[in-house]
N, C-alpha and C positions, 0 to 999 in steps of 0.2 A: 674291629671295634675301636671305637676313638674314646676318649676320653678327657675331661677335663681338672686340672687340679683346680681349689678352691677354698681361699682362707675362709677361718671362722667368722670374719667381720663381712667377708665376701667385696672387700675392695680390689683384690687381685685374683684373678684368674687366669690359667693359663690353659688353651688343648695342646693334647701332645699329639703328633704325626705317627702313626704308624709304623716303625721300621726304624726309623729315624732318632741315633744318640741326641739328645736336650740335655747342656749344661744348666745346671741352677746355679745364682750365687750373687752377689752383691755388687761382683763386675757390671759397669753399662754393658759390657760387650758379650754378656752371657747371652744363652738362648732364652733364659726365663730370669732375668732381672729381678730381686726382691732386695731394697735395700733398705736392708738393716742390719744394724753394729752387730747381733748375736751370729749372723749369716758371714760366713768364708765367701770369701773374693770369688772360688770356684769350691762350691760347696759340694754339689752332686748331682753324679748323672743319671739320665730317667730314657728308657727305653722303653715302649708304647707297641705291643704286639696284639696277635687276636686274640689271646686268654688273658692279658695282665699287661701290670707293668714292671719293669726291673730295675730298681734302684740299687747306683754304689754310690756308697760316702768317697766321696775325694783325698781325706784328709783331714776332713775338717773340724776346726779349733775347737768347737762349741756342741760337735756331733750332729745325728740324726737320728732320731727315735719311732721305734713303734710300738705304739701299748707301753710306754716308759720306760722297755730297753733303746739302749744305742745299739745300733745294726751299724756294721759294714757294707752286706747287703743282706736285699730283703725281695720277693714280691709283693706287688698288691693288686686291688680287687677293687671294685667300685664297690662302695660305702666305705671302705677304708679308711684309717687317719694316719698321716706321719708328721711330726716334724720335725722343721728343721732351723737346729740353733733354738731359736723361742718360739719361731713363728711357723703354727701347724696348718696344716691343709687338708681337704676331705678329695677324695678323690669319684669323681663322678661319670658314670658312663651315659654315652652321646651316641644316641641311635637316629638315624635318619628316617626312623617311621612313626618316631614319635611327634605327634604334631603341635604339642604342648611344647618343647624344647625348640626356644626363642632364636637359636643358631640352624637350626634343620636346615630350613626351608633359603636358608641364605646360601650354606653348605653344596645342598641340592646346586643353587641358581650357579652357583661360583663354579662348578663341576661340566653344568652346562657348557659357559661358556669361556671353558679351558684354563681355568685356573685353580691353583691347588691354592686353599688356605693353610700356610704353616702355622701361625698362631693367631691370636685373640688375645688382645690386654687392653682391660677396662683405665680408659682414662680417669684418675681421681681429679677433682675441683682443685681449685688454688690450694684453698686450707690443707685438703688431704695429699696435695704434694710438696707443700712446706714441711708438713709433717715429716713424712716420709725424708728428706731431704736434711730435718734437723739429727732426724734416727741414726741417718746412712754416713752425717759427720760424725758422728761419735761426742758432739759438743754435748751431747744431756747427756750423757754418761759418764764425763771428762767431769762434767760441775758435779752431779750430784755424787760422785766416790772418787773424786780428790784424783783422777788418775789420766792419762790418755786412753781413748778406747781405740785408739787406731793411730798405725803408725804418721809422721808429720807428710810422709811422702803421700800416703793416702788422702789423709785431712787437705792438704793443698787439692788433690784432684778434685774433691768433693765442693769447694769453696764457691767455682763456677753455679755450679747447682743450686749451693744451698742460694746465692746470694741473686739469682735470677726468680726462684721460687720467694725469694725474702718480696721482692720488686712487684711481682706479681700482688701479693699481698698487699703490700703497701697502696700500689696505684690503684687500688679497687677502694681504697677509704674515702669518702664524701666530704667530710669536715674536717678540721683544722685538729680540734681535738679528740677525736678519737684516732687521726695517725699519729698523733703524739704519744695518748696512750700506748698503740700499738708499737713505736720505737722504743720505746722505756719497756713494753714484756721482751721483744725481741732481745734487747741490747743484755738484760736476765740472761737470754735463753744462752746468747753466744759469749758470753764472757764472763768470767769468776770476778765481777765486782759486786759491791755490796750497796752502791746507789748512784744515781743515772741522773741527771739535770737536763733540761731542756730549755735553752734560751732563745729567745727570738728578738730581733733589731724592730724598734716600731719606725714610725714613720717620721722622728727627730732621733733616729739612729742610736736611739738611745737601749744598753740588750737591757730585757724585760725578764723575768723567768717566768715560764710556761707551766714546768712541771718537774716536783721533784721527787724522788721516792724512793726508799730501802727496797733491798731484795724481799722483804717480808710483805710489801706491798701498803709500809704508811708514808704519807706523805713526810717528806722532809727539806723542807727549802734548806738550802746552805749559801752562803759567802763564797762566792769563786774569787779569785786574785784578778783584782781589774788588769793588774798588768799581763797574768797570763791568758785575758779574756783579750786582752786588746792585741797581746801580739799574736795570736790565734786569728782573730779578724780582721788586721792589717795588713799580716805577712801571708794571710790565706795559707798556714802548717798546721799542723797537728803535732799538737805539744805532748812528752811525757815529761810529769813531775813529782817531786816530795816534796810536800810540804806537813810543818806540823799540826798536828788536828787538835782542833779547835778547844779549847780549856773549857768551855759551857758543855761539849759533847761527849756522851756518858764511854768508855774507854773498858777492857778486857782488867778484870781483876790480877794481880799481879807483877810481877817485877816492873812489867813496862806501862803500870796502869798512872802512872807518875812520871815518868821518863818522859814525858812531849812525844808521845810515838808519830811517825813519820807517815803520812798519808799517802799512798802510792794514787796518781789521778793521773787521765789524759784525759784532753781536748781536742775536738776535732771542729774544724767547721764546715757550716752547712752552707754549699758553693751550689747556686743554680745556675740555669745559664746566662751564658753572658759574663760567667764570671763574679754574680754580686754573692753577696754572702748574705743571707737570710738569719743567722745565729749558730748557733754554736750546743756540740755537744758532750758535755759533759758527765767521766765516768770516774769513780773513787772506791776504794776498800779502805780498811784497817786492820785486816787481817793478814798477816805476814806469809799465809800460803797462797793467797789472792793476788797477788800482783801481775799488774798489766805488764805484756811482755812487748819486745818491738814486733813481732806476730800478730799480736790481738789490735798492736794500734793499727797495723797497715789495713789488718779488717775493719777495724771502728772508721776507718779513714775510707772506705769503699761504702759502708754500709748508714753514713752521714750522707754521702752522697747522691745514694736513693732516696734517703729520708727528703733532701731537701728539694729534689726531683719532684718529688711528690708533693709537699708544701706547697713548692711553686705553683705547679699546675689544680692542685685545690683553690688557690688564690685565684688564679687566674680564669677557672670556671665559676670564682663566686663572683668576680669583676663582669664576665660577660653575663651571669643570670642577673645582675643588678642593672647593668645596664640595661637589659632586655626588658625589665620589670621595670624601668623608668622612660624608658621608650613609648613601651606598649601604655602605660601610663597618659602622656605626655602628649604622643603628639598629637592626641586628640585637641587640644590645648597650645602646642607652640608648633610656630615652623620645623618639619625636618629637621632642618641643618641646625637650628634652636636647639632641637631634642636630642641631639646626637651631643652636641658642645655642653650639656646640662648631665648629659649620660657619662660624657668622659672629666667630670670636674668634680668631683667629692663634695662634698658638701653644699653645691649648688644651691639645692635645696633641702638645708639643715630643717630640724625641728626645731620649731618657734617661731620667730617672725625678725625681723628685722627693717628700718626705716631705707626706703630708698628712691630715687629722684628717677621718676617716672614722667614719662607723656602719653596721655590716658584719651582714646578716643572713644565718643557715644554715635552711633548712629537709630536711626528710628525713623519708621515708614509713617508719614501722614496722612491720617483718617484710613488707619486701618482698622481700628474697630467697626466702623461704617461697612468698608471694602470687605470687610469679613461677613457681615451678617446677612449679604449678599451670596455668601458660597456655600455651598456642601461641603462636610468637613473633612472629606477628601480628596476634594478640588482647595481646600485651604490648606491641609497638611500638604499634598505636592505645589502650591504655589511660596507658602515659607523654604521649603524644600532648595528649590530652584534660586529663589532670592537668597538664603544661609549660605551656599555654595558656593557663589561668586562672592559674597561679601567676606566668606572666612579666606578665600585664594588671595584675596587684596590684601589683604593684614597678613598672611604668610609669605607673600610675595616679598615684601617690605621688611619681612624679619621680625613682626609682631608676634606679640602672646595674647591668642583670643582666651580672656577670662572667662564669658559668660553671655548666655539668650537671657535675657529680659523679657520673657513675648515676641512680638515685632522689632526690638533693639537688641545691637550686637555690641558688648564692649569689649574693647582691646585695650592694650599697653606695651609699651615697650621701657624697658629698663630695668625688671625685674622678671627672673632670678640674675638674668647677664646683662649688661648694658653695655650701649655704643656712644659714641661721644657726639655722632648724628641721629640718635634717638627720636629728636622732637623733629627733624625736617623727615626719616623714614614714615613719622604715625603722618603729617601732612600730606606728603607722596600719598600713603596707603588710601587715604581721605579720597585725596583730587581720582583713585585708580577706583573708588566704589562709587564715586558720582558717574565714571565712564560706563562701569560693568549695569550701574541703573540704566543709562538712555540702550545700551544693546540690550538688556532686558525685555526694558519696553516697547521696543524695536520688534522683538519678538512677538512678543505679545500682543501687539497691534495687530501682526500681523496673522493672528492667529484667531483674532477678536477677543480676547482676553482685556480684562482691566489693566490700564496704566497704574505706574506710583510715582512722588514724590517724596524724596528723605531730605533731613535735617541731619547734618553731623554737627558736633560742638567737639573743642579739641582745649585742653590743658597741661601744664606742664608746672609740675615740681616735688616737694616730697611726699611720701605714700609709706604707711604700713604695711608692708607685702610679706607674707606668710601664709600659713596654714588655718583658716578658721571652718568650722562646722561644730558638729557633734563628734562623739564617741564612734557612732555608725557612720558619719560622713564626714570626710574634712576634704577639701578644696584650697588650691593654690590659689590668693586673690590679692588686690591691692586695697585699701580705702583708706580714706580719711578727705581734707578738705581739697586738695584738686583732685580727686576722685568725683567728688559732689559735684565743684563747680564745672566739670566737663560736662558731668550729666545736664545742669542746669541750663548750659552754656547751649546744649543738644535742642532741651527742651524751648529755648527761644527764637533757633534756626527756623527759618522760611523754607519749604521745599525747596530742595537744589543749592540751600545755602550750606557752607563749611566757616562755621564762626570759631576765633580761637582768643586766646588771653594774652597779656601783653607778655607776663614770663614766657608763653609758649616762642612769641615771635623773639624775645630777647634768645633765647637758646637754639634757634636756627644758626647752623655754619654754611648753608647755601642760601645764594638768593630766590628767595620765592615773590609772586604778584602776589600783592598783598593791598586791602584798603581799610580806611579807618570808619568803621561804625559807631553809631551812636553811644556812650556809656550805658551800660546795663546797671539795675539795682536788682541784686540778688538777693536770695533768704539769706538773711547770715551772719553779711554784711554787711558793715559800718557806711560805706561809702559805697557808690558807684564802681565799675571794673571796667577798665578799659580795654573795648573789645574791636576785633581787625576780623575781616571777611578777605578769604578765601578768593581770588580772581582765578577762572579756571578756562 
């Protein structure tokens, strides 16, 4: 007969073998591992035959009960309870013909092919092995009854444990704040102080406080000693100190409620890699049986380190979902290599708007309304199709930001959100590179019997309100204002095949381009005449 033992919560189970002595006990190295503070190192042994099973207590501190005597030994029987120390167990019989019993059939298959299973233990989740983990250091039973639950030799072996299950916890948190929250319960759990601060270094290095709070769980910002914050984040130590507590902060009635009582605090900082230090953290009592020891700091000084482990790499997955979400954004809109230098630059594109010195091209196909009312409108959506494609490859090519279809007109600009100091001869280039991709076009299309085209570009250069404008439901990155206008204007008085531009455009050329002088234009708008230069190509 086999059987299984099996806690009341049913997080741990264990089969016993047949024949075979099973240590229990809070040792890793037992045959049936349960760690908890009420559980002996080597608590008791359980022997598994074909009527029962045979338990002897080892010795142990806290005993072993059945029906709430302590046995020395005892047997048992499936339905049974016994426990041990605090923590009871049912004892359950494991037949191989039952076909409802979720291990049979595994049992069965394992036997097949020549393996004996010795045991079965349910892995618990993160949470239920931090748990387990805070139990097995004896640190919540150390806080809440003023005592050690377990010798320092112990407590050191256990520290590995606890501080790997701490880790686990930690690097499964999403956000910035709620691992902060969870380092402030933690920092509770493992140490007999009475309030936790959490500072963070912003991006003028300036520390910030994040979060601060009593062991009762209310908020309490405090005053740290800039000087003990600063040599903690210069000298990258872990500081302990006293200092006197604070004359506003309400103090233990009695003798020393008047005395400047001495605040026992350390410091630790929060070192990611590479070395920087992300902030600092911050632990304090006022209770004279509370004091940080050099023990708890070399823990505070391990368990900063995950914390800030974990920071980092939240940061660093919010940086890559931002950047992705301005990517996938964007580069419908900019070049590539545009959207990547706009992804890696913060504030690029801040909210609001901002004025900046743009070179703004319009292009626009002639007598296309005509050309259109000639097609099917799915011989027009794949002939825009095909023309949008090579026109947005020229302005990407060039380093441009397509703003916007107008109908039959594409506009770009270059200058904003990033600009180059050859701007206005790139939007030129991009210009003379959408007049080539028109003649293979219609090179194409000749040869295919398709309608020919001819475009009109107009080109301007200087400043521009470039920002965010739409609605509530829509907003869009865009540039306008008056060389916005006069390019378009500029578009609209081009001759097919012509590239017309303004005299600022040609003044802010740093390359030589062929260039000739056209007639002055009179614009809507304005006052005078503009002095306007064609494109030689």
């Amino acid at each position: 007969m086999a059987y299984r033992l099996v806690t009341t919560d049913g997080n741990i189970q264990f089969e016993l073998r047949p024949g075979m002595p099973m240590v229990l006990g809070r040792a890793l190295n037992c045959d049936l591992p349960v760690l908890d503070p009420t559980i002996s190192r080597r608590h008791a042994e359980l022997t598994a035959d074909a009527t029962g099973i045979s338990v002897r207590d080892l010795g142990s501190s806290n005993g072993t009960f059945v029906g709430g005597t302590r046995i020395g030994a005892t047997r048992l029987a499936g339905g049974d309870h016994i426990t041990f120390g605090k923590v009871q167990f049912e004892v359950r019989e494991l037949s191989p013909m039952l076909v409802d019993d979720a291990s049979a059939e595994h049992v069965r298959r394992a036997a097949r092919a020549g393996t004996t299973i010795i045991r079965q233990v349910p892995v618990p989740d993160a949470d239920q092995a931090l748990e387990l983990a805070l139990r097995a250091s004896g640190v919540q039973q150390a806080i809440a009854e003023g005592r050690p639950a377990v010798t320092p030799a112990e407590r050191d072996r256990l520290k590995l444990t606890l501080l790997l299950e701490i880790s686990k916890a930690l690097t499964r948190t999403a956000d910035v704040e709620s691992l902060l929250d969870k380092m402030v319960q933690f920092t509770f759990r493992l140490l007999d102080v009475g309030h936790v601060s959490i500072l963070l270094l912003d991006e003028g290095r300036t520390l910030v406080p994040r979060i601060a709070r009593t062991r009762d769980g209310e908020d309490a910002p405090r005053e740290i000693s800039p000087t003990l914050a600063q040599t903690v984040i210069e000298q990258k130590v872990a500081v302990l100190s006293d200092v006197l507590a604070d004359a506003t902060r309400a103090t233990p009635s009695g003798p020393m409620a008047n005395a400047g009582m001495a605040r026992n605090a350390a410091c630790a900082p929060l070192i990611a890699s590479e070395g920087r230090v992300l902030g600092v953290l911050y632990v304090d009592s006022l209770t004279p049986t509370s004091r940080v020891s050099d023990e708890d700091l070399d823990f505070l000084v391990s368990f900063a380190g995950i914390g800030a482990v974990a920071l980092d790499n939240i940061r660093a997955a919010e940086r890559i979902r931002q950047e992705a979400r301005i990517r996938d954004n964007f580069e419908r809109f900019f070049a590539p290599h545009l959207a990547a230098r706009i992804a890696a630059s913060p504030g690029a594109l801040g909210s609001g708007g901002e004025r900046r010195t743009v070179s703004v091209l319009f292009s626009d196909i002639r007598g296309f309304t005509e050309l259109a009312a000639r097609m099917a409108p799915d011989e027009t959506a794949r002939f825009l199709t095909e023309y949008f494609s090579e026109m947005v490859e020229c302005v990407f090519r060039h380093g441009g930001t397509l703003d916007k279809f107008i109908g039959d007109a594409v506009m770009a600009q270059w200058g904003a959100p990033i600009s180059a100091i050859d701007d206005a001869d790139r939007a030129l280039e991009a210009a003379l590179d959408m007049m080539q991709a028109v003649d293979q076009l219609n090179a194409q299309w000749r040869s295919e019997g398709r309608a020919e085209i001819q475009v009109g570009i107009g080109l301007s250069h200087g400043e521009a309100f470039a920002g965010y404008l739409g609605s509530e439901r829509r907003l869009e990155y865009t540039v306008i204002g008056d060389t916005v206008n006069t390019g378009s204007r500029l578009c609209a008085w081009a001759e097919g095949g012509e590239i017309l531009l303004t005299q600022s455009m040609r003044d802010a050329f740093t390359r030589e381009h062929a260039l000739a002088e056209r007639a002055p234009l009179s614009l809507r708008g304005k006052a005078v005449p503009i002095f306007v230069f064609r494109a030689l190509r």
